[in-house]
C-alpha positions in Angstrom: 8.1 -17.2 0.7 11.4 -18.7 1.7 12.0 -20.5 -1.5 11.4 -17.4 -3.1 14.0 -15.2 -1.0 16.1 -18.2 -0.7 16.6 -17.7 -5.0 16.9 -14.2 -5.0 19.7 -14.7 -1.9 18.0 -13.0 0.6 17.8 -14.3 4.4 14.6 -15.2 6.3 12.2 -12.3 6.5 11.7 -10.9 10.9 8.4 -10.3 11.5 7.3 -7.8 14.7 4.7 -6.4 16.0 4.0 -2.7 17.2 1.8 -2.4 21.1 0.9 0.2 23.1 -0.1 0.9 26.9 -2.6 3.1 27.9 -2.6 3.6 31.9 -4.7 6.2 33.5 -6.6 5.9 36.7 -9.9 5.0 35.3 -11.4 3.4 32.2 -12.6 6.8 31.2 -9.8 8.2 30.9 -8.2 5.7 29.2 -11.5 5.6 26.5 -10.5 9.4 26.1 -6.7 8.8 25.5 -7.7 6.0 23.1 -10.3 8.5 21.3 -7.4 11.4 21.2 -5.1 8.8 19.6 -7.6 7.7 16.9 -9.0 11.1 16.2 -7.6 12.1 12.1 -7.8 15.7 12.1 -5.0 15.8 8.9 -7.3 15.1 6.4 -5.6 16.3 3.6 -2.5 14.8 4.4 -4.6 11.4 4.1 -6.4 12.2 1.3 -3.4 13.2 -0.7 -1.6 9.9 -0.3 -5.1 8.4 -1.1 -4.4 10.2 -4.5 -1.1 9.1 -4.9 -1.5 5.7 -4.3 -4.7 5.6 -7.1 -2.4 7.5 -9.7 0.0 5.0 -9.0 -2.2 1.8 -9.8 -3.7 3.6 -13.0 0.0 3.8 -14.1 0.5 0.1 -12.9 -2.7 -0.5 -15.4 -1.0 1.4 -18.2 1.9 -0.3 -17.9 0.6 -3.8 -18.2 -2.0 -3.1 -20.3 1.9 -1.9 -23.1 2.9 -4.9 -21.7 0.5 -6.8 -23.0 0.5 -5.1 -26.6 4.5 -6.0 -26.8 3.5 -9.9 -26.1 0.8 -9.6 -28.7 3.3 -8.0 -31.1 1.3 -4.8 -31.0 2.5 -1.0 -30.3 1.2 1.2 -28.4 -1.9 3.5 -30.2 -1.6 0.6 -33.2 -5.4 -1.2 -34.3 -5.7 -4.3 -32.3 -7.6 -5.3 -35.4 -4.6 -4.9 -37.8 
């Protein structure tokens, strides 16, 4: 990875690390604060970036797949057998 940024004249990537603290008096509370945290009740917001990032690999596909035709010397909607 450094060789590659080191070509493109870009510095050392930084690395870091996200942490949290949970303190409450007993475990119990703590196991509840961890469940509120974890708890996805926006769905849909989920879900739509779900979509979003699918529709953007099937236009990744589409791209490489006209890509591919160019190298072969073909165009796009032409016969591959002709």
């Amino acid at each position: 990875m450094e060789r590659r940024r080191a070509r493109v004249r870009l510095g050392p990537m930084t690395y870091g690390i996200a942490a949290y603290v949970i303190c409450r008096k007993s475990d119990a509370e703590v196991k509840k604060e961890i469940d509120r945290i974890c708890e996805v009740k926006d769905t849909a917001g989920y879900f739509r970036i779900q979509r979003l990032h699918h529709a953007e690999q099937a236009r990744a596909r589409v791209i490489a797949e006209g890509l591919q035709r160019l190298d072969r010397g073909l165009t796009v909607g032409s016969d591959r057998n002709g």
